[in-house]
C-alpha positions as CSV (number, residue, x, y, z in Angstrom):
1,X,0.0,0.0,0.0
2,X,0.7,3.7,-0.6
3,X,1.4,6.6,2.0
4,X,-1.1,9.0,2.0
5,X,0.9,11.9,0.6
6,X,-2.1,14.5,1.2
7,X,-1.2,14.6,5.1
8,X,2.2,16.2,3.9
9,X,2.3,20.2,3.6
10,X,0.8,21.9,1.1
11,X,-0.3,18.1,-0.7
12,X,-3.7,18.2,-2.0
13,X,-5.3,15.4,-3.7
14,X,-4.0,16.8,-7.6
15,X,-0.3,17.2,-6.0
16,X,-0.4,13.6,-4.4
17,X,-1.6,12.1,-7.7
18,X,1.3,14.0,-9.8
19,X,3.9,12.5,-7.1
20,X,2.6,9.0,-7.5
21,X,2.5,9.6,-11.6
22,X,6.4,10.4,-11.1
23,X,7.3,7.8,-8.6
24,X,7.3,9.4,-5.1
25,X,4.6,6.6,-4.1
26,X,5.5,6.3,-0.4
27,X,7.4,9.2,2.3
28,X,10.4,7.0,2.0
29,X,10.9,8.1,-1.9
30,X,10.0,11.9,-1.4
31,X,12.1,12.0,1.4
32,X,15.4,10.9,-0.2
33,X,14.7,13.0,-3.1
34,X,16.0,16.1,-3.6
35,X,14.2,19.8,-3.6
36,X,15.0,19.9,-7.5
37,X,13.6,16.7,-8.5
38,X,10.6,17.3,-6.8
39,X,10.1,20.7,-7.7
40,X,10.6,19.9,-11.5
41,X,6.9,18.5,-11.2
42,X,4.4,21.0,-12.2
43,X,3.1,22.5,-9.0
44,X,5.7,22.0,-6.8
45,X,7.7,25.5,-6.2
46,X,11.3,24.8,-4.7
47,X,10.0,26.2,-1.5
48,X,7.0,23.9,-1.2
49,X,9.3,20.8,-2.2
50,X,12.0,21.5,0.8
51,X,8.4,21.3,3.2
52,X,7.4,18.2,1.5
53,X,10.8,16.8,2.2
54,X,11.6,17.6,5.8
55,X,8.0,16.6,6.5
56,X,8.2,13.0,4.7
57,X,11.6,13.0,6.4
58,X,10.1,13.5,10.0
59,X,7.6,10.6,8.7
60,X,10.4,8.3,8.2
61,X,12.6,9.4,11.3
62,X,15.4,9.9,9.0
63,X,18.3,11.6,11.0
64,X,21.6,10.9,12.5
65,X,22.2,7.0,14.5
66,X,24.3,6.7,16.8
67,X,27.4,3.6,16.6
68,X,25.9,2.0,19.1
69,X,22.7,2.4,17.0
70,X,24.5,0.9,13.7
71,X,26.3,-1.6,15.6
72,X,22.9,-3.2,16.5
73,X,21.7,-2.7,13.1
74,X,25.1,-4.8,12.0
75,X,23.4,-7.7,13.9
76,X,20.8,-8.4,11.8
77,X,23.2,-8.4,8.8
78,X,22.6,-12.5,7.6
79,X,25.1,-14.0,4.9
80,X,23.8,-16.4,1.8
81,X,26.5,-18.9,0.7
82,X,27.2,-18.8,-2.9
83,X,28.2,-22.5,-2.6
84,X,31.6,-22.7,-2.5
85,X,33.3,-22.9,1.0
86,X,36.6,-21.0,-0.2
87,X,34.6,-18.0,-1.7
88,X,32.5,-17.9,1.1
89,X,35.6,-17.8,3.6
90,X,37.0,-14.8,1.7
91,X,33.8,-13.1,2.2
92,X,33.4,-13.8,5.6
93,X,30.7,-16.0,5.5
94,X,28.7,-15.6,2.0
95,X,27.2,-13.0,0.5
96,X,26.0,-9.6,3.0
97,X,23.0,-8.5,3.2
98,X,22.6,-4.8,3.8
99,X,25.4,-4.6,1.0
100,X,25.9,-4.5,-2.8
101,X,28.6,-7.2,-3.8
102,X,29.8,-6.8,-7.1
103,X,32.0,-9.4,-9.8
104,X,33.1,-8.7,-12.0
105,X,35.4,-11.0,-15.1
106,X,35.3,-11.7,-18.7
107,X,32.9,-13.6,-20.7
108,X,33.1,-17.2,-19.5
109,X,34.7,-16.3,-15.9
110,X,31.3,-17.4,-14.4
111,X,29.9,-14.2,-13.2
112,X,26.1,-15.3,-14.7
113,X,26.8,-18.7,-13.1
114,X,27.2,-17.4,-9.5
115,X,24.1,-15.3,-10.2
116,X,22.3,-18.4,-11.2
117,X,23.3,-20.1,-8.1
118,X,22.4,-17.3,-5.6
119,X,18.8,-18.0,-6.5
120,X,18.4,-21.4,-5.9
121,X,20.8,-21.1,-2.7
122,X,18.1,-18.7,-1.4
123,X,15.2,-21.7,-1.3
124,X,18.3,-23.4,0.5
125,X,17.7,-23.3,4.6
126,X,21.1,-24.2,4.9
127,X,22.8,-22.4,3.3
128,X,21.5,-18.8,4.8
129,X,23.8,-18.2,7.5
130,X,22.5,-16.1,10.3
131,X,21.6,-15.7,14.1
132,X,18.2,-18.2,15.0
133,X,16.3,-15.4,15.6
134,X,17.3,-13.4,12.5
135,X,16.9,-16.3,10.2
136,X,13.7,-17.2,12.6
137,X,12.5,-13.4,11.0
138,X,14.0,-13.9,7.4
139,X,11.9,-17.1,6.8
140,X,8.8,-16.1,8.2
141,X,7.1,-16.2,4.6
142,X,8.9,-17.8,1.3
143,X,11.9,-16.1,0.4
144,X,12.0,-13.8,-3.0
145,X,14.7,-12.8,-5.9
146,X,14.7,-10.5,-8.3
147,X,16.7,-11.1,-11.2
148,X,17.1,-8.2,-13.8
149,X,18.3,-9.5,-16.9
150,X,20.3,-6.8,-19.3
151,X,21.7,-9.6,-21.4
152,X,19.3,-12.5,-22.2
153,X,21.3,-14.9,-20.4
154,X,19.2,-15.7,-17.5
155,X,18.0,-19.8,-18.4
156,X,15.5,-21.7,-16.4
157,X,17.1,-24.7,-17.4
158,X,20.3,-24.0,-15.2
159,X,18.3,-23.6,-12.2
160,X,16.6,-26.5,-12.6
161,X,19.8,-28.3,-13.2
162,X,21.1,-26.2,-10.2
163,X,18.2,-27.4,-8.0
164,X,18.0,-30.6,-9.0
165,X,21.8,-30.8,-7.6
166,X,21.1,-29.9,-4.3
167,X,17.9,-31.8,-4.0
168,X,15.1,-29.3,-3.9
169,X,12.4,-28.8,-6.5
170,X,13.3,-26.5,-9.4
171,X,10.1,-25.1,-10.3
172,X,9.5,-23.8,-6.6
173,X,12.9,-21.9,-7.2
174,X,11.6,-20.0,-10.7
175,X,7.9,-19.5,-8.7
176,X,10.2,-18.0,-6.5
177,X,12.4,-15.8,-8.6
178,X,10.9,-12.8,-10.5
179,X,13.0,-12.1,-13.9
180,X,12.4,-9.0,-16.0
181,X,14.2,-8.3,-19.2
182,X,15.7,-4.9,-19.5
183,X,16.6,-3.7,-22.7
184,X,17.8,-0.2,-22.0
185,X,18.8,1.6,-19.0
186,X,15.5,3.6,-18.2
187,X,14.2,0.3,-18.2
188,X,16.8,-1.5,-15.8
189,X,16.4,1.7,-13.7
190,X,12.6,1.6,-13.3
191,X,12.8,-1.9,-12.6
192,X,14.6,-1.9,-9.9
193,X,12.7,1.1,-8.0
194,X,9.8,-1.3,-8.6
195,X,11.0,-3.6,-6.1
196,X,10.0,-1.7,-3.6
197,X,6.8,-1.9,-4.4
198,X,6.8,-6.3,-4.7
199,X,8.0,-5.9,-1.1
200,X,5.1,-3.5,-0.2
201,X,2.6,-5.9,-2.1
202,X,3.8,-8.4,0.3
203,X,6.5,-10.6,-1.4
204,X,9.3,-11.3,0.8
205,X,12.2,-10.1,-1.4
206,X,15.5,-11.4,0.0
207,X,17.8,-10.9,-3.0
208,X,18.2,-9.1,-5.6
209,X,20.5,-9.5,-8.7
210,X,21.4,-7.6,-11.7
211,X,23.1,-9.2,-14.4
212,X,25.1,-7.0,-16.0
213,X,24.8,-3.7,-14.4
214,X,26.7,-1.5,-16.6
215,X,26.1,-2.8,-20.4
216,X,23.0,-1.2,-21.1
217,X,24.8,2.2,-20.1
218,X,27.7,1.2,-21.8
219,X,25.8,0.4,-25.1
220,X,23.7,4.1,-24.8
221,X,26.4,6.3,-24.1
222,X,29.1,6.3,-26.3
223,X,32.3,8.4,-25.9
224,X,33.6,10.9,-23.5
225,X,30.4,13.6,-24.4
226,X,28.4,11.0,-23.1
227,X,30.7,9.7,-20.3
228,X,29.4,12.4,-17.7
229,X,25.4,11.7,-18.4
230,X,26.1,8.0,-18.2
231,X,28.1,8.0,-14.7
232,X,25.1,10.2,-13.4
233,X,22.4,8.2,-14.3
234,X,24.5,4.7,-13.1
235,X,24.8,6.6,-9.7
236,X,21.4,7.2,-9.3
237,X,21.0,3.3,-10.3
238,X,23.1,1.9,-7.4
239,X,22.2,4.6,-4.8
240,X,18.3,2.8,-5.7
241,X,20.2,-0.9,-4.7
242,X,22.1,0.1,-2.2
243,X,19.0,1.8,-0.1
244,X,17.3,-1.4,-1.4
245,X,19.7,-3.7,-0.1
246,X,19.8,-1.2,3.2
247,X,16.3,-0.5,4.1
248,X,15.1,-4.0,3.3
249,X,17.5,-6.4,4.9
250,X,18.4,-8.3,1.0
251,X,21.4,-9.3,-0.4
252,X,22.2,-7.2,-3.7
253,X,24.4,-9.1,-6.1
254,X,25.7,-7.1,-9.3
255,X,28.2,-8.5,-12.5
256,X,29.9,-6.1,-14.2
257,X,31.5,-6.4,-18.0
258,X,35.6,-5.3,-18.1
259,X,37.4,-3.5,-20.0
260,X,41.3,-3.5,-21.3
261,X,44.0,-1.3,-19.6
262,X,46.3,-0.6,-22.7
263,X,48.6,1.3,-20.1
264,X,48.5,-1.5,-17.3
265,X,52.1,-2.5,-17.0
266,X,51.8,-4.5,-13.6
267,X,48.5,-6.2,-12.1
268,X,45.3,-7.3,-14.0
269,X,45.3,-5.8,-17.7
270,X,41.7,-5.4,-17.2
271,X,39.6,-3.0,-15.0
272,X,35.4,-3.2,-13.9
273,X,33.7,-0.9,-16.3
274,X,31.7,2.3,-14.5
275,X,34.6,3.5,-12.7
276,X,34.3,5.6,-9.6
277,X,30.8,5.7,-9.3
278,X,30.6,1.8,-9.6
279,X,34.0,1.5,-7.1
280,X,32.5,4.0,-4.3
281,X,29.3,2.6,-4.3
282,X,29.5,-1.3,-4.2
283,X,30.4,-2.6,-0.8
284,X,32.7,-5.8,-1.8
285,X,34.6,-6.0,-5.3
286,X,35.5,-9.5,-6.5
287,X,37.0,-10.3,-10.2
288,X,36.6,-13.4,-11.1
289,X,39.6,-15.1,-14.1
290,X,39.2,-18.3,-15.5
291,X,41.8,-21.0,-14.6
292,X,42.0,-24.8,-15.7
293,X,39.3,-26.8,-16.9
294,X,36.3,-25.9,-14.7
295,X,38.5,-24.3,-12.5
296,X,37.6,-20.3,-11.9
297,X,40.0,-17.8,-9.3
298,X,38.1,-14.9,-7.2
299,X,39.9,-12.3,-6.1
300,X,38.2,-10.0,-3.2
301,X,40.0,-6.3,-4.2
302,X,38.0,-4.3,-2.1
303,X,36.1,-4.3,1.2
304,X,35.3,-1.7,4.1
305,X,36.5,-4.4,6.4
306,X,38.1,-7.4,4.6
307,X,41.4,-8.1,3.3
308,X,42.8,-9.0,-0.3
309,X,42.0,-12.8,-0.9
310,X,42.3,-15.4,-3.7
311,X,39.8,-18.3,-3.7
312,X,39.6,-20.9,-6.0
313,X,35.7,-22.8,-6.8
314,X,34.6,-24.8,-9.7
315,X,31.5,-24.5,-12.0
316,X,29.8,-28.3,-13.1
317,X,26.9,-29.2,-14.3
318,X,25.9,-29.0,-10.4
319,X,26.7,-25.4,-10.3
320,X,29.3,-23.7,-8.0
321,X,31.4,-25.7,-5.7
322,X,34.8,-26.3,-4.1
C-alpha cells in the first residue's frame, strides 16, 4: 500500500496524484529525493518541495544514528552462501545483506553462473547463514529474488539443473524468482525502484540481482560527451540498490562487464567498467579469471572491512562448488 501523501504540507489530492505519476509513491521516496527533482513536477515550487521533504523526512525518522545504533543494526546483517566454502571464507561467510557485492570477469569467468546459483541457494535453509532469531525473522514467509536480466542470459534450465543438484524442487525456485528483461537503462532503472513496491505488495524479497549492471549504459552512451550523463544516471541506479539492499535487509548481487588497460604494466590488464561511481558505491569487489578446466579464481579487491583474498571454486553441471 501507498502513503497517503495529502497529510504532507501543502499536498492536495492533484499534488499527491502528480507524485505517484512520477514515482514518489511512499514518504520514504520523497524523502530521499532532492528539492529539485521534486520541484521539477508542475506545481511544486522549490519552497513547497524542501516542506514536502523535511516533513516526509520526519515521517520516516530519517536523522543521524548513533554507533551503538548501527552496531545493533550490523546484527541483523545475515550471509547467503554462494556454494563454494573457499569464496564464502573470503567473504566472511557468504554474501551480506545490507550490502551491494559486485564481480566482475570476462565472458566465460562465471559471473552469470554465480548469479544463477544465488537464487536457488536462497530456497536453501542451509545455506542462509544467520543468528536463529534473525533467520527465525528472514523465513517467516517464502523467500524472493529479483533477477534483472540486461543480457538475455538468464536460463531456467540451469536452475533446474542447479536445483536438481542440491535436492530441492526446481520449479518452486523459478515460482520463487521474479525475472524481468531490460533492454535499455530507463528500463533496468525503473525496474529496480519497482521492487520496492513487490515488497510493499507483500512478497518477501531477500535478493536481488542484476546481471550486468553497466552494459546497457555502456551500449547508450558512447564516448567521452556522453561519459558524464552516463556515470550520473549509473549513480542514481546503485544509490536505488544500495538503499534497497539497506532498508530492506536483501542481499544485492551485481556482474559487471571489463574492459582493457592498454597502459596496465603491472596487475590485471583489465579493469570493472563504471569507474568511480561503480568503485565508491559497491560494498565488496570481486574479479573473477578463468583457470584450468572448470576451474575459476576470485579475487576480493575491495572491502570496508576485509582483506585481499584469492579463492579458487569450480562451476559443473551441479553449479558452484569447491
Amino acid at each position: 500500500m501507498a502513503d497517503d501523501l495529502t497529510k504532507l504540507p501543502g499536498v492536495g489530492q492533484s499534488i499527491a496524484e502528480k507524485l505517484i505519476e512520477a514515482g514518489y509513491i511512499d514518504y520514504m521516496k520523497i524523502a530521499t529525493a532532492t528539492i529539485g527533482e521534486l520541484s521539477e513536477i508542475d506545481g511544486i515550487s522549490e519552497k513547497a518541495a524542501a516542506k514536502i521533504i523535511a516533513a516526509a523526512r520526519e515521517y520516516c525518522n530519517i536523522g543521524f544514528k548513533s554507533g551503538a545504533d548501527l552496531l545493533n543494526q550490523r546484527k541483523t546483517v545475515w550471509k547467503l552462501s554462494t556454494g563454494s566454502k573457499e569464496l564464502d571464507n573470503i567473504l566472511d561467510g557468504g554474501l551480506e545483506s545490507q550490502s551491494v557485492t559486485e564481480f566482475a570477469g570476462m565472458f566465460g569467468s562465471g559471473k552469470t553462473q554465480i548469479m544463477h546459483q544465488a537464487c536457488v541457494n536462497l530456497q536453501c535453509e542451509d545455506r542462509i547463514i544467520a543468528d536463529d532469531s534473525i533467520k527465525d525473522e528472514i523465513l517467516e514467509k517464502p523467500l524472493k529474488a529479483v533477477y534483472i536480466d540486461t543480457e538475455g542470459t538468464f536460463r531456467p534450465e540451469r536452475i533446474m539443473q542447479m536445483a536438481e543438484a542440491l535436492g530441492i524442487d526446481g520449479k518452486d525456485v523459478l515460482d520463487n524468482t521474479f525475472v524481468a528483461r531490460a533492454y535499455n537503462s530507463d528500463m533496468q532503472m525503473l525496474f529496480a525502484e519497482k521492487i520496492e513496491d513487490l515488497i510493499k505488495e507483500g512478497h518477501n524479497i531477500k535478493l536481488v540481482v542484476v546481471d550486468s549492471l553497466t552494459s546497457t549504459f555502456r551500449n547508450e552512451y558512447t564516448g567521452r560527451g556522453k561519459l558524464a550523463e552516463r556515470q550520473q544516471k549509473l549513480g542514481r541506479h546503485m544509490a536505488t540498490l544500495n538503499k534497497l539492499a539497506d532498508l530492506y535487509n536483501c542481499v544485492v548481487i551485481v556482474t559487471n562487464q571489463v574492459a582493457a588497460r592498454p597502459d596496465a604494466f603491472f596487475g590485471s590488464s583489465e579493469q570493472a567498467i563504471g569507474g568511480h561511481i561503480v568503485g565508491h558505491a559497491a560494498t565488496f569487489r570481486i574479479f573473477l579469471r578463468k583457470a584450468k578446466g572448470d576451474k575459476r579464481v576470485a579475487k576480493l579487491y575491495d572491502s570496508p572491512h576485509l582483506p585481499d583474498a584469492e579463492a579458487m571454486f569450480r562451476i559443473t553441471e551441479k553449479g558452484i562448488h569447491d
